[in-house]
C-alpha positions in Angstrom: 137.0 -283.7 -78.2 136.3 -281.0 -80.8 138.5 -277.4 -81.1 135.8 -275.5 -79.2 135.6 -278.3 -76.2 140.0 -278.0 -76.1 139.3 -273.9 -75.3 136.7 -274.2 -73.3 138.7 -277.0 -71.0 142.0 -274.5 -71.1 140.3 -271.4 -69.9 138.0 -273.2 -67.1 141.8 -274.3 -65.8 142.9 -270.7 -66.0 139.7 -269.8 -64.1 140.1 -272.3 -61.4 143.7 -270.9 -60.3 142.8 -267.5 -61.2 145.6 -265.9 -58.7 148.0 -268.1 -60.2 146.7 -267.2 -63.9 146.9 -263.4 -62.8 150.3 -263.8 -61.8 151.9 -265.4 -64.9 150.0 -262.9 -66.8 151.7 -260.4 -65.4 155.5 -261.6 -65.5 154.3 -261.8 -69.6 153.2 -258.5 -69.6 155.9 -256.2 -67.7 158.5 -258.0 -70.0 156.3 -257.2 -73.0 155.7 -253.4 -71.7 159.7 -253.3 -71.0 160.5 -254.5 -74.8 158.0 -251.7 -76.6 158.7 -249.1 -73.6 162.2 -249.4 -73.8 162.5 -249.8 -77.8 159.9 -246.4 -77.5 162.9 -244.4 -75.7 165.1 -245.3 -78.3 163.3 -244.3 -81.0 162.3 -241.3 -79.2 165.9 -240.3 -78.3 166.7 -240.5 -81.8 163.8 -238.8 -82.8 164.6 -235.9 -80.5 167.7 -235.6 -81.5 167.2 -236.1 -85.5 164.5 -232.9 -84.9 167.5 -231.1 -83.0 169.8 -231.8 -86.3 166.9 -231.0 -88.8 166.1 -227.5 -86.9 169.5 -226.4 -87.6 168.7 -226.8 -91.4 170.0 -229.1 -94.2 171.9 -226.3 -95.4 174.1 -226.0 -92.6 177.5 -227.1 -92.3 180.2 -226.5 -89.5 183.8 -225.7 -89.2 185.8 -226.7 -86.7 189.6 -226.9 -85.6 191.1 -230.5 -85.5 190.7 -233.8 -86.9 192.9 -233.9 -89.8 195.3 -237.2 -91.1 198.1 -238.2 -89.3 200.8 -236.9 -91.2 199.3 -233.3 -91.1 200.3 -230.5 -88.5 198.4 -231.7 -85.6 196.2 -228.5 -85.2 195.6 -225.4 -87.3 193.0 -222.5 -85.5 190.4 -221.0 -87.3 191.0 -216.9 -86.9 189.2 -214.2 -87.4 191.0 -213.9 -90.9 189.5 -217.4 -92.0 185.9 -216.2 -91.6 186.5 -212.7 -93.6 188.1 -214.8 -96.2 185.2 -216.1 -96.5 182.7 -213.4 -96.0 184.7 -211.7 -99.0 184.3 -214.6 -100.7 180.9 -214.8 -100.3 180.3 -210.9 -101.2 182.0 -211.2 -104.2 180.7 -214.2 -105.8 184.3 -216.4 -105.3 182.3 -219.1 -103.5 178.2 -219.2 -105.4 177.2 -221.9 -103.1 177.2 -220.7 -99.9 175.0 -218.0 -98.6 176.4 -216.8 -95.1 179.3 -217.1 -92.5 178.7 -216.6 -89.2 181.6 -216.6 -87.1 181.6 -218.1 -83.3 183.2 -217.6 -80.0 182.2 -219.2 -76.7 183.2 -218.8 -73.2 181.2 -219.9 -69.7 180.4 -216.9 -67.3 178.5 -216.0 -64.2 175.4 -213.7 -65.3 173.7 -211.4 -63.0 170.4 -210.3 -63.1 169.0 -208.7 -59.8 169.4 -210.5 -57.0 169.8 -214.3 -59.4 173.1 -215.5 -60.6 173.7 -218.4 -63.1 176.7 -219.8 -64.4 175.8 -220.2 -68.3 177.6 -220.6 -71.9 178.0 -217.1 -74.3 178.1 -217.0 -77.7 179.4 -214.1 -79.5 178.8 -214.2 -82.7 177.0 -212.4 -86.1 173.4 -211.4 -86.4 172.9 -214.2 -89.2 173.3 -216.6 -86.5 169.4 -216.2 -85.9 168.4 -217.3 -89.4 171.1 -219.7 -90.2 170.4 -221.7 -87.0 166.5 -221.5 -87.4 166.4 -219.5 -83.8 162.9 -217.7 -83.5 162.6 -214.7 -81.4 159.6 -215.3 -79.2 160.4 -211.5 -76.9 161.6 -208.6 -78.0 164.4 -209.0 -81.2 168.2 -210.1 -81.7 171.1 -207.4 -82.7 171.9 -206.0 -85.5 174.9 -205.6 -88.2 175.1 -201.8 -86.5 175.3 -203.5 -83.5 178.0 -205.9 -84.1 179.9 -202.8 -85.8 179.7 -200.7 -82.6 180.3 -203.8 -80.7 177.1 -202.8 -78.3 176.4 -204.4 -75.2 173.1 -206.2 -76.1 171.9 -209.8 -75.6 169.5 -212.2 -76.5 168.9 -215.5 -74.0 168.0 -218.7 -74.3 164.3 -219.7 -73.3 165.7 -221.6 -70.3 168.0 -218.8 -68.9 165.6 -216.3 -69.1 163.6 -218.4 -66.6 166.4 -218.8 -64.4 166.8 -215.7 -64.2 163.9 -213.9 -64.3 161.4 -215.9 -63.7 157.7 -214.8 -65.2 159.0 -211.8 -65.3 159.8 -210.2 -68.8 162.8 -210.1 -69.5 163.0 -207.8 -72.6 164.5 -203.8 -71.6 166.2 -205.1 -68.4 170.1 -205.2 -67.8 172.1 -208.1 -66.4 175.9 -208.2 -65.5 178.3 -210.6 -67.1 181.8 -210.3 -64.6 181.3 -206.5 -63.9 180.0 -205.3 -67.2 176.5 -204.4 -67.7 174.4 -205.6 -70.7 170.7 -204.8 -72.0 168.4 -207.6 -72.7 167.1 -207.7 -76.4 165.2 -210.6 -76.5 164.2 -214.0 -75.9 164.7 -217.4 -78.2 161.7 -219.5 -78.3 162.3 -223.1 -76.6 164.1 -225.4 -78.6 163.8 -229.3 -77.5 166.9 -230.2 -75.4 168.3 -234.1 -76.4 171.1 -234.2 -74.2 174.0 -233.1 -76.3 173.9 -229.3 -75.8 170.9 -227.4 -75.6 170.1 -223.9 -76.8 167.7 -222.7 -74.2 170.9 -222.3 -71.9 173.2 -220.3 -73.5 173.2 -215.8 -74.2 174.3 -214.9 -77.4 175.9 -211.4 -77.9 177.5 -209.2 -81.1 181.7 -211.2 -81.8 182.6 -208.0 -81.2 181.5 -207.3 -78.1 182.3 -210.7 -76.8 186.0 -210.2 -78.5 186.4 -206.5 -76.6 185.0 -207.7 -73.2 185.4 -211.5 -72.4 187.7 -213.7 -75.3 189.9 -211.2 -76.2 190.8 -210.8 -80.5 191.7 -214.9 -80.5 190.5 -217.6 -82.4 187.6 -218.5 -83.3 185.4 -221.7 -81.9 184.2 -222.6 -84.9 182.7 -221.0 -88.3 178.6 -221.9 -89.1 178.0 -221.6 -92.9 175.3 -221.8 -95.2 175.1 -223.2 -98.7 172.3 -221.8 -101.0 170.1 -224.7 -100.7 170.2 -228.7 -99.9 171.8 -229.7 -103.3 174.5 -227.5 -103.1 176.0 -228.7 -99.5 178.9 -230.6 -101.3 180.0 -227.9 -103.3 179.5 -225.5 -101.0 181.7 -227.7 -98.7 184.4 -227.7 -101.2 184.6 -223.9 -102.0 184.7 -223.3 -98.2 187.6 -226.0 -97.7 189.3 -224.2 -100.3 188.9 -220.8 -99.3 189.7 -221.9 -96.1 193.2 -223.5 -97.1 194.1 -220.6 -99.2 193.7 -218.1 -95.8 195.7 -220.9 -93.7 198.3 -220.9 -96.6 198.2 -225.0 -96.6 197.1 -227.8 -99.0 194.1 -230.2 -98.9 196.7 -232.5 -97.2 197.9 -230.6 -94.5 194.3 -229.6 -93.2 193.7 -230.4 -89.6 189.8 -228.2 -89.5 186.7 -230.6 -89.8 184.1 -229.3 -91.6 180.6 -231.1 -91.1 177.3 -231.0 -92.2 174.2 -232.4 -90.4 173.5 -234.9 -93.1 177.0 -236.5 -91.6 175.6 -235.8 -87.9 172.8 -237.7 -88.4 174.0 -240.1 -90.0 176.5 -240.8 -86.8 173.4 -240.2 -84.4 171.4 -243.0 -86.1 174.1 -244.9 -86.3 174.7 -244.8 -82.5 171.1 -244.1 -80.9 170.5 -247.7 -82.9 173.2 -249.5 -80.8 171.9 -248.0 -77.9 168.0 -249.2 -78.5 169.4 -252.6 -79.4 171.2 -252.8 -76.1 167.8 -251.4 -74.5 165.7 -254.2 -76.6 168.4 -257.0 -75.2 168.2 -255.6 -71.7 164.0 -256.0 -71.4 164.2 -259.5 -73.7 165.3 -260.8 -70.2 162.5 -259.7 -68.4 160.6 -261.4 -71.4 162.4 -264.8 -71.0 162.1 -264.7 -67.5 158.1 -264.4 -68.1 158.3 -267.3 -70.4 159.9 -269.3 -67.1 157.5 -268.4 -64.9 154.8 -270.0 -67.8 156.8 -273.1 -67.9 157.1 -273.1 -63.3 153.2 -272.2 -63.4 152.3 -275.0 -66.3 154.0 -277.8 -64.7 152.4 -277.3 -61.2 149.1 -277.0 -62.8 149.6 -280.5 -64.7 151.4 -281.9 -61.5 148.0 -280.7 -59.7 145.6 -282.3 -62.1 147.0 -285.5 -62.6 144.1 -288.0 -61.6 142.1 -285.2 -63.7 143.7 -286.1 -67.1 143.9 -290.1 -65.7 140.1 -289.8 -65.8 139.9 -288.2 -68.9 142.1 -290.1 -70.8 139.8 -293.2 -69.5 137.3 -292.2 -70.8 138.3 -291.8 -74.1 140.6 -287.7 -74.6 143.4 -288.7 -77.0 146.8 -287.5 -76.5 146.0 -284.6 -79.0 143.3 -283.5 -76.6 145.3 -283.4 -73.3 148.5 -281.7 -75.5 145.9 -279.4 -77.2 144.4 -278.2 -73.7 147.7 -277.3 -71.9 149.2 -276.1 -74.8 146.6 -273.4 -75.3 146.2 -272.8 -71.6 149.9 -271.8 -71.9 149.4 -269.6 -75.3 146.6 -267.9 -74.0 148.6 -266.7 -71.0 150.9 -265.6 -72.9 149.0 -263.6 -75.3 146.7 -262.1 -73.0 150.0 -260.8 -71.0 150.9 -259.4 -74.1 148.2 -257.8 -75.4 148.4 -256.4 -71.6 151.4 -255.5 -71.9 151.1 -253.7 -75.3 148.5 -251.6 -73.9 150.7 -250.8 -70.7 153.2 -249.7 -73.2 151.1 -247.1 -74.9 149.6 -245.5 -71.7 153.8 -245.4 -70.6 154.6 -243.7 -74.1 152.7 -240.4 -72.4 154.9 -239.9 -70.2 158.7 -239.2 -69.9 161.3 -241.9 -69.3 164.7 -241.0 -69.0 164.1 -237.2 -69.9 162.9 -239.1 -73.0 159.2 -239.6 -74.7 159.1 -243.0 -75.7 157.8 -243.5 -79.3 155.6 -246.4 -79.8 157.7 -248.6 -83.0 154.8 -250.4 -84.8 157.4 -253.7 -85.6 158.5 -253.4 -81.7 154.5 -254.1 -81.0 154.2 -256.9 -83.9 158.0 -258.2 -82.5 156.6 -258.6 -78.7 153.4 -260.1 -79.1 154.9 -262.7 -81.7 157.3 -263.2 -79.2 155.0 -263.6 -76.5 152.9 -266.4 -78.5 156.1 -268.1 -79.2 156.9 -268.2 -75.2 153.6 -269.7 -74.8 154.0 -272.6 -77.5 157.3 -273.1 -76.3 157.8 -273.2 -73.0 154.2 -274.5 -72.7 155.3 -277.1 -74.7 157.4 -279.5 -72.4 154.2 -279.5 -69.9 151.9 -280.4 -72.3 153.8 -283.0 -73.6 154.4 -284.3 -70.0 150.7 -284.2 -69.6 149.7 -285.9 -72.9 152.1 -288.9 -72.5 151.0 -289.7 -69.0 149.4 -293.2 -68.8 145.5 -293.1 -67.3 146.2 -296.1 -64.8 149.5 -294.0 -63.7 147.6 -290.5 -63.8 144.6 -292.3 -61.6 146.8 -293.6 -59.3 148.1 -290.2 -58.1 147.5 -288.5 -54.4 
């Protein structure tokens, strides 16, 4: 029996327990459209995320209160005093590497806006916080340094509480309330894609010092957003800030508790984690992949089980054991491939759509990975049936009810 004749005999099996066929195709191809899907979310979560980091700018770097060594004072606050140090600093050429300071303060309020109220985070902080954050003003315009100086009531929201609270409607011109205090709308922030840690779109941002007079008081600060001169100069411009910094604290390098970090080093942890979690998501839909490769095995031993007396006549009149092995060994591989090939294009008609608040991104070795796999299931668990098949006697095969 020649190559074409063992192909030929394993898809006229397929065909004549089509249902059956259908159905072990199928347990192949959800597990190989869970494996790419599934991968595709990771890789999309991290891609989300990495775009979130990168919009911010490689420039940017972030101070924040805490984290120091062990032996150090256990928590030193970042004051108003810490970001004019710097600002003078800055002005008069003391630290060349970075370009701004923008100082931050947060709080949560309830915000008014006709007959709508939502609960949402503030943001006082300088006008530079536009540019050095890569926020675009899609309505109206931010505030200015006069209006920080005059500590005005102004705001600017976020895409998605503008919509909460207005609607279609625009925005721009209008006055909300935040606790009993009225505010005029500047503008509006263009959308900004959310990836689950914080997003932008929620949040109003307002002059420091009207935030200070009205909702924080003159405390400390959240945290201090700089900006070095340009992607080669984040080190250094780390280093003048830290020592600035330690100068207006009155403390050595060894006594600092503040953080400061840039987004190469947030990236770097987000890969570093949304990897684990697409392994675990790979591991998770592997088992709907090995229970596929089962169900070939269940479905390849019935079918030899059922054609017994088929292969006894065979092999009398002449099929080697290569034949026979050949035959249900491909019957098995084709199932397996065609499920995966299925299942491949399952996955790509998934990745247009969301999963998880997430759109899955099709990973090229995840698609090579799954349909190797999916082969491999056929050859291997098709293997133990075949081989049963191939080593059955013809006078014991023809004897069979």
């Amino acid at each position: 029996m020649n190559a074409l004749e063992v192909f030929r005999s394993a898809f006229r099996g397929m065909g004549a327990n089509a249902m059956r066929s259908a159905l072990t195709l199928l347990g192949v191809l959800i597990g190989v459209a869970s494996v790419i899907s599934l991968v595709g979310v990771g890789a999309g979560s991290q891609k989300q995320i990495t775009d979130r980091i990168d919009a911010l700018g490689t420039t940017t770097l972030t101070v924040r209160s805490g984290g120091g060594s062990s032996g150090a004072i256990r928590y030193q606050n970042l004051t108003p005093e810490v970001a004019d140090a710097l600002s003078r600093a800055v002005t008069a050429g003391l630290a060349p590497d970075l370009a701004a300071v923008v100082p931050q303060v947060t709080s949560s309020q309830a915000i008014t806006a006709g007959t709508k109220t939502s609960t949402a985070q503030i943001i006082g902080t300088s006008a530079d916080y536009f540019s050095v954050t890569g926020s675009t003003i899609a309505q109206g315009t931010g505030f200015t340094a006069n209006d920080l100086t005059t500590a005005r009531r102004v705001v600017v929201l976020g895409a998605g509480l503008a919509d909460t609270l207005y609607g279609t409607a625009d925005p721009v011109g209008t006055t909300l309330v935040i606790g009993s205090t009225p505010y005029l709308v500047n503008g509006v922030m263009a959308a900004k894609d959310s990836t689950g840690i914080e997003s932008t779109n929620d949040v109003l941002i307002a002059p420091l010092s009207r935030m200070q007079r009205s909702i924080t008081g003159y405390g400390n600060l959240g945290s201090i957003v700089l900006q070095a001169t340009g992607s080669d100069t984040v080190d250094a411009a780390k280093a003048e800030a830290a020592a600035v910094i330690n100068a207006a604290l009155g403390i050595d390098a060894t006594d600092a508790t503040y953080r400061i970090t840039s987004q190469s080093q947030l990236l770097a942890t987000v890969t570093s984690t949304t990897s684990t979690f697409t392994a675990m998501l790979a591991a998770v839909a592997g088992i709907s992949l090995l229970v596929g490769g089962i169900g070939v095995t269940n479905i390849m031993l019935v079918t030899v089980t059922e054609r017994t007396r088929e292969i006894g006549i065979r092999k009398a009149l002449g099929a080697t054991r290569g034949a026979i092995l050949g035959q249900f060994l491909t019957e098995a591989t084709a199932l397996s491939l065609l499920g995966g090939l299925a299942g491949v294009v399952a996955a790509f008609v998934v990745s247009h759509f969301s999963i998880m608040g997430v759109r899955p991104v099709i990973v090229t070795s995840s698609v090579l990975l799954a349909l190797g796999v999916s082969v491999g299931i056929g050859v291997f668990f098709g293997g133990y049936p075949a081989a049963r098949a191939a080593a059955m006697r013809p006078v014991d095969a023809l004897r069979h009810e």
